[in-house]
C-alpha positions as CSV (number, residue, x, y, z in Angstrom):
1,X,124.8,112.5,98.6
2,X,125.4,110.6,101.4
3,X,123.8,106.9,102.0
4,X,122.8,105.7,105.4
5,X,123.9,101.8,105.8
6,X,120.5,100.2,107.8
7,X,120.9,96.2,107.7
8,X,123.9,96.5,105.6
9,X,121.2,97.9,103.1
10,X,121.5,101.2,101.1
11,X,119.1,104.1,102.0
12,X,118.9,107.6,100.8
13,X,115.8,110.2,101.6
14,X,114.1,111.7,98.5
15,X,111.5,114.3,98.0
16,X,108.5,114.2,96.2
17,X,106.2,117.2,94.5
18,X,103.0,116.8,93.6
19,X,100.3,118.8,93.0
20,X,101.5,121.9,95.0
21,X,102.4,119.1,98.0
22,X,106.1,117.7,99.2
23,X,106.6,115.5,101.2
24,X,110.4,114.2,102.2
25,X,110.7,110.6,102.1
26,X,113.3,109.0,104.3
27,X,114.6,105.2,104.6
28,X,113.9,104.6,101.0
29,X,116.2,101.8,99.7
30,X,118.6,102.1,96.7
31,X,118.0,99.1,94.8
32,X,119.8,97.9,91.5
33,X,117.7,94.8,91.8
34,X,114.5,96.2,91.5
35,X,113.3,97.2,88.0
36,X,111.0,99.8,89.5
37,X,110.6,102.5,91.5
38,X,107.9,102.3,94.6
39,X,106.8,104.3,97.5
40,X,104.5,103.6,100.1
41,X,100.6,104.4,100.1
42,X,100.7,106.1,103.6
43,X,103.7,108.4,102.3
44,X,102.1,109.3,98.5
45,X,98.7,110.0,100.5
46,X,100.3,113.0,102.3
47,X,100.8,115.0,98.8
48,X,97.0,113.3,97.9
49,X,97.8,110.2,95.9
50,X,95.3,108.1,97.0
51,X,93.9,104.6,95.0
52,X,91.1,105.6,92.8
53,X,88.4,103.4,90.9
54,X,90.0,103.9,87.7
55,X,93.2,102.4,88.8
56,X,94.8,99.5,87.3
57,X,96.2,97.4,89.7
58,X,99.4,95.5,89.5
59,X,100.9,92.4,91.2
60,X,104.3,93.0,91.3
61,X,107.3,90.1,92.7
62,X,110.6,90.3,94.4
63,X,112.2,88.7,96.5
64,X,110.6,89.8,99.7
65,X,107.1,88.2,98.2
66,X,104.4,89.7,95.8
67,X,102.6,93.1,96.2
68,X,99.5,94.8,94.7
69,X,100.3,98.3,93.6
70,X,98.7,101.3,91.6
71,X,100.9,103.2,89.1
72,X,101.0,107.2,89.5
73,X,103.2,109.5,87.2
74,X,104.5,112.6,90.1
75,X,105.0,115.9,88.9
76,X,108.9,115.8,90.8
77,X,110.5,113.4,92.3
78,X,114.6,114.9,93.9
79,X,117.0,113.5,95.3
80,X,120.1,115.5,97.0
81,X,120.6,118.5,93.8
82,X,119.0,115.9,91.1
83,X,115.3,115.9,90.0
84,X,113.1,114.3,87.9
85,X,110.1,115.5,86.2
86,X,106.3,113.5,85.2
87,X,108.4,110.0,86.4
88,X,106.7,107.2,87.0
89,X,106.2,105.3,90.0
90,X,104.1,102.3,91.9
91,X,102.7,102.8,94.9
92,X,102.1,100.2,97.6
93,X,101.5,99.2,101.1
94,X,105.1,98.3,101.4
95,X,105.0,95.9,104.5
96,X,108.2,94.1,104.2
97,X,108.6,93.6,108.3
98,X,111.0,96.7,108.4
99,X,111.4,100.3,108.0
100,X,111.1,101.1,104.6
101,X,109.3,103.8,103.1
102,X,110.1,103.2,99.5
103,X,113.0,101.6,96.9
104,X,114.5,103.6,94.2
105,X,114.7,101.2,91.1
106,X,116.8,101.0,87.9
107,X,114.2,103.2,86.0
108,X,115.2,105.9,88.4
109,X,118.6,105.2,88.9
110,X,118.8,104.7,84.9
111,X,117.3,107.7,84.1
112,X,119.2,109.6,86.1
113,X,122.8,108.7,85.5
114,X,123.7,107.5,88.9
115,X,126.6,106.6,89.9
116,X,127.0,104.5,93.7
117,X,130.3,104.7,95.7
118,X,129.6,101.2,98.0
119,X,133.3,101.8,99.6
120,X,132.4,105.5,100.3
121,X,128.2,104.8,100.4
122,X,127.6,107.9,98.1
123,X,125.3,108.6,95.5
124,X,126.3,111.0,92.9
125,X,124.7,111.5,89.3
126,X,126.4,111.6,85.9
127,X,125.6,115.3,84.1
């Protein structure tokens, strides 16, 4: 699959399936420095992942500051051929100060073999 270069940063689009929902998630970043996966609350509302009173809520820390976020396991989370099924992932409000709608961390990438190209910007995934 094909990476799109946006502020010399790596992005790929993903799906998600939830609860009979998708939803296509675009300008979500590739990130081997993050140790988790995390979407934003506006995108995981459109297949009805919402906060609840029973969640926990998490202060996570990077680099671009800290963040409070829910946890949520999805039913399917695909990117190009590859999916993953009940996978984990944090959901946020994600304001960073640009267009991102999500980061695709080294649980994900872990899990599921991949394998970056930075000279060709691809993302393929071991079988």
């Amino acid at each position: 699959m094909q990476l799109a270069l946006k502020n010399d940063l790596p992005f790929a689009t993903v799906m998600v399936n939830h609860q009979g929902e998708t939803v296509t998630i675009s300008n979500v970043l590739v990130d081997t420095g993050s140790a988790t996966t995390i979407f934003s609350a506006d995108m995981m509302a459109l297949v009805h992942i919402v906060p609840s009173p029973e969640d926990i809520l998490f202060t996570i820390r990077g680099v671009g500051g800290t963040e409070v976020v829910f946890t949520r396991t999805i039913e399917r989370i695909q990117i190009a051929e590859l999916s993953l099924s009940q996978f984990d992932v944090e959901i946020g409000g994600m304001d960073y100060g640009f267009d991102i709608n999500g980061i695709l961390g080294m649980d994900f990438l872990r899990q599921s073999g991949a394998i970056i190209n930075l000279r060709n910007l691809t993302i393929d995934f071991a079988e």
